[in-house]
N, C-alpha and C positions, 0 to 999 in steps of 0.2 A: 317457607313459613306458613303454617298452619291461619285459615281467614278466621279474624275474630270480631265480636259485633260492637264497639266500642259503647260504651252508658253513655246518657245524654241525662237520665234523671236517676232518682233511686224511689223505690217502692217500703215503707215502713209496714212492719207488723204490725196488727190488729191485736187485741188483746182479745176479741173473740171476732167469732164469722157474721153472728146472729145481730142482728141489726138494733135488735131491742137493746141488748146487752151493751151494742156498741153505744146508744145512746146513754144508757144509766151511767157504764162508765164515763161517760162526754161531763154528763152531770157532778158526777162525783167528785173527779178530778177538779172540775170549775170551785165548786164549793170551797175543797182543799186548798187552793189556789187562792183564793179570793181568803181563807185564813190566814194563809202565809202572810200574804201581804198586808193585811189589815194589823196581826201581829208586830211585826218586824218594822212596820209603818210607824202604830204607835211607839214603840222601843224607840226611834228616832225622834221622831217627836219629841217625846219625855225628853232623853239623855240634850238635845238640845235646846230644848227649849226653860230647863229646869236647871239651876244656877249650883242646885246641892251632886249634882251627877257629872262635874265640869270635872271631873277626875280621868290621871293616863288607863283604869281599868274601864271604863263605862264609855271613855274615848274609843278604845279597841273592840269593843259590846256593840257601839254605833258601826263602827268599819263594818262587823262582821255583819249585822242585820241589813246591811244593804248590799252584802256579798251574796247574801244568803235572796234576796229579792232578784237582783239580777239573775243568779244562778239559774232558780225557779221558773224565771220568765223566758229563760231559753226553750225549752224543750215542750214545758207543760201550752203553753196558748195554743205550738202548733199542733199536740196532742189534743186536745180540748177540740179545735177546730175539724180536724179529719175526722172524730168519733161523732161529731153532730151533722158533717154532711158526707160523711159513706165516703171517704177518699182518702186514702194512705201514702199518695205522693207528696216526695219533693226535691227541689230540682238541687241538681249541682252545689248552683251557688248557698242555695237554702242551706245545703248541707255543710259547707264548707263555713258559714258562719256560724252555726250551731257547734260544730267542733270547735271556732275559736276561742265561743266565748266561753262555753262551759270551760274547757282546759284554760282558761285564762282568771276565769274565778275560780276554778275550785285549785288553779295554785296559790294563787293571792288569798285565798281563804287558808291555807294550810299553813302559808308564813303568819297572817294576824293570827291564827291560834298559838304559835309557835308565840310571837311577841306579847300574849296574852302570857303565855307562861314563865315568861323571865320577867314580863309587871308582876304576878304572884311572887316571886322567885324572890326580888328586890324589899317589894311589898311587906315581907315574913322572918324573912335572913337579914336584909337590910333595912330594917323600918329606919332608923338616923339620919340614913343618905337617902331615902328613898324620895322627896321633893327634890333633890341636888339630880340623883342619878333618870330619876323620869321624868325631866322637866318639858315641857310643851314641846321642844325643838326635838326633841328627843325622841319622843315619840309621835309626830309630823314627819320624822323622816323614817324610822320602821312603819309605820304605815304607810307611808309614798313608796319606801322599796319595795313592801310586800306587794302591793298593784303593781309597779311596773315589771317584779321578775316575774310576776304571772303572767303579764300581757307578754312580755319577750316569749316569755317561753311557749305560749298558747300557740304565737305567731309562728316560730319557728317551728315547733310540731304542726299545726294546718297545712303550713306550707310544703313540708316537707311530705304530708300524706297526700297531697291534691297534685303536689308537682307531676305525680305518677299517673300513667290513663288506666281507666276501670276499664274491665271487658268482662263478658261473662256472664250470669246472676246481676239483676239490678236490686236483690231483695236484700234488705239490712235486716237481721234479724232481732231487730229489738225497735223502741219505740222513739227513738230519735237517735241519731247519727254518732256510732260508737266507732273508735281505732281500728278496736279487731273484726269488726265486719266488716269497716274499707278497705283494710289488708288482705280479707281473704278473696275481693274481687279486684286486689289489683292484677293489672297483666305485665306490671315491672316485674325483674328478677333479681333486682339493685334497689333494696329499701335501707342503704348509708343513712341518708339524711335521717329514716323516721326510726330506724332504730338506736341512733346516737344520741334523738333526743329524750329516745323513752326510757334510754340509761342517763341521761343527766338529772331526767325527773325522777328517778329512784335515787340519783346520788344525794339531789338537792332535799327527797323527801326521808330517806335514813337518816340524814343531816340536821332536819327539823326533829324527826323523833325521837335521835341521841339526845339534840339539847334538852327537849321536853323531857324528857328521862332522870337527864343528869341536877335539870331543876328542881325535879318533885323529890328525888333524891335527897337533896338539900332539905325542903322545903317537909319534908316527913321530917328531916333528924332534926332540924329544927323545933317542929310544934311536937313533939314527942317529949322535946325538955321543957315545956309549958308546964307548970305547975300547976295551975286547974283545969278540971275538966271543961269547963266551962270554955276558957280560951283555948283550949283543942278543937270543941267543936264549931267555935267561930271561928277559926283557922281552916278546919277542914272542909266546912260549908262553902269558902268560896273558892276549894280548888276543885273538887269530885264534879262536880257540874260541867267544868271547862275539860275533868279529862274524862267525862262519858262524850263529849261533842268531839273532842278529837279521835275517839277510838272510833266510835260510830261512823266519824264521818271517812277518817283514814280507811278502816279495814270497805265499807263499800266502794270508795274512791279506787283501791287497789285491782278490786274485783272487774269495775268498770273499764280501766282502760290497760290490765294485766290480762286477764284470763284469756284463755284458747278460743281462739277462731273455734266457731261452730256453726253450721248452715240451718241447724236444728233448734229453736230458741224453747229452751228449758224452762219451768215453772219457777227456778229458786234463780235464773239467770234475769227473768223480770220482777221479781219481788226484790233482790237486791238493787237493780236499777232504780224501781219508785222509792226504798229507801234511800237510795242517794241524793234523788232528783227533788224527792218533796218531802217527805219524813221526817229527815236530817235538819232542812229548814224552819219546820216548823215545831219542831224540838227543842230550837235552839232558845227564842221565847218562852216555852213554858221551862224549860232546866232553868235559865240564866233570873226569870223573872217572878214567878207564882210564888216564892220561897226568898223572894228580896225585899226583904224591908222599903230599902230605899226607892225601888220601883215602883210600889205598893201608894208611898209616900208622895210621890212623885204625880203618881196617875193620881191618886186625891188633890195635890195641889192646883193639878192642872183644870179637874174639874169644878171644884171650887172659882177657879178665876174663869171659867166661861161659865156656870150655872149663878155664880155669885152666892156660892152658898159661904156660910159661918160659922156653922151649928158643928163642925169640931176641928181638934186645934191638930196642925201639924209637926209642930217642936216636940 
């Protein structure tokens, strides 16, 4: 058996060499960052703390703005941190957390979009049943399933890529810790485990986008027999939103943990990454929100009751 040098840590791509550049980026990324969160912060805020937004869609709005926080706070801080002090390591373990929890939000984010789309679905086809059929219970537990098969599933993909020893190359060619660049420095020749899982996460994610599919399906033939214009386009105003955040976020989702090992990290292979990583999230506030009345409503109420203002009416 040929001697080989087993990894101890992994080394991340720079997005340039140049030290200045590295800082601007350090910079920019933080700002971004500091948007997400302040974004998707306030969307919490509001949806809980505002008694008019107690609804199963603005319920699943909240799931997703803290999916979308977590997600972000994976990858970007330790970005942030290397590009301000010149260092592109990080160890093992670092690594091995970073793969869980991105795969672990961004599955649990692909079910709440999924359960986002059968609340429109209900919402539109079924206005009659629609307090019967999405009642509190109802939806407390597609949002508890959607978190737990992502954390299962995260788990069982990490585990399955880490069980393997790395040799070789310690360089990941991208800026935090992706599938196909731990694949291409494993020194296993038996990847069961991580390929079994990355066919359930295609079976699980075909699965969510049939249903999405078959909903909007619905959910067109339906407002299409809407008699006015008018209630077409308040129909269609609140589903176009949720399926630009599901396309967006599936097709670079896909890219992220499907694409070809490569040792060479390509210009459209990290533009796809930061729209996954940060983009996506901070997308998801200006679609869901700039363009929502009730959000609108919401953030005035709230101001009002800490400024004490009264100078205009909310009803």
């Amino acid at each position: 058996m040929a001697n080989v040098t087993l990894v101890t840590g992994f080394l991340l791509v720079e997005f340039s060499d140049i030290q200045e550049l590295q800082i601007l980026y350090g910079v920019l990324f933080l700002l971004i960052y500091l948007a997400v969160l302040m974004s998707n912060l306030l969307i919490i805020t509001l949806i809980t703390l505002d008694q008019h937004l107690q609804t199963p869609m603005y319920f699943f709005l909240k799931n997703l703005s803290f999916l979308d926080v977590f997600l972000v706070s994976v990858p970007i801080p330790k970005l942030i941190v290397n590009s301000l002090t010149y260092s592109n390591s990080i160890s093992i373990l670092g690594c091995a957390f970073q793969l869980l929890f991105m795969t672990s939000f961004s599955a649990s984010e692909i079910f709440v979009l999924t359960a986002m789309s059968y609340d429109r679905y209900v919402a539109i086809c079924c206005p009659l049943q629609y307090e019967v059929i999405m009642n509190a219970g109802a939806c407390t537990l597609m949002a508890g399933v959607s978190w737990a098969i992502g954390g299962l599933f995260g788990t069982v993909y990490t585990a399955g890529t880490f069980f393997m020893p790395f040799c070789g190359s310690n360089v990941i060619p991208q800026f935090f810790c992706d599938v196909s660049s731990l694949l291409s420095i494993s020194c296993s020749e038996t990847l069961l485990v991580v390929y079994t899982s990355i066919g359930i996460g295609m079976c699980l994610g075909i699965s969510c986008f049939i249903c999405i599919v078959i909903s909007y399906a619905y959910i067109f033939s339906t407002v299409l027999k809407i008699p006015t214009t008018k209630g077409q386009s308040k129909a269609f105003s609140t589903c176009f939103p949720h399926l630009v955040v599901f396309t967006l976020f599936i097709i670079t989702a896909c890219f992220v943990y499907l694409k070809a090992t490569s040792n060479t990290p390509l210009v459209i292979d990290r533009l796809l990454s930061v729209v996954y990583t940060v983009i996506a999230p901070i997308l998801n506030p200006v679609i869901y929100s700039l363009r929502n009345k009730d959000m609108k409503w919401a953030l005035m109420r709230l101001l009002q009751k800490t400024l004490g203002l009264t100078s205009f009416n909310t009803n």
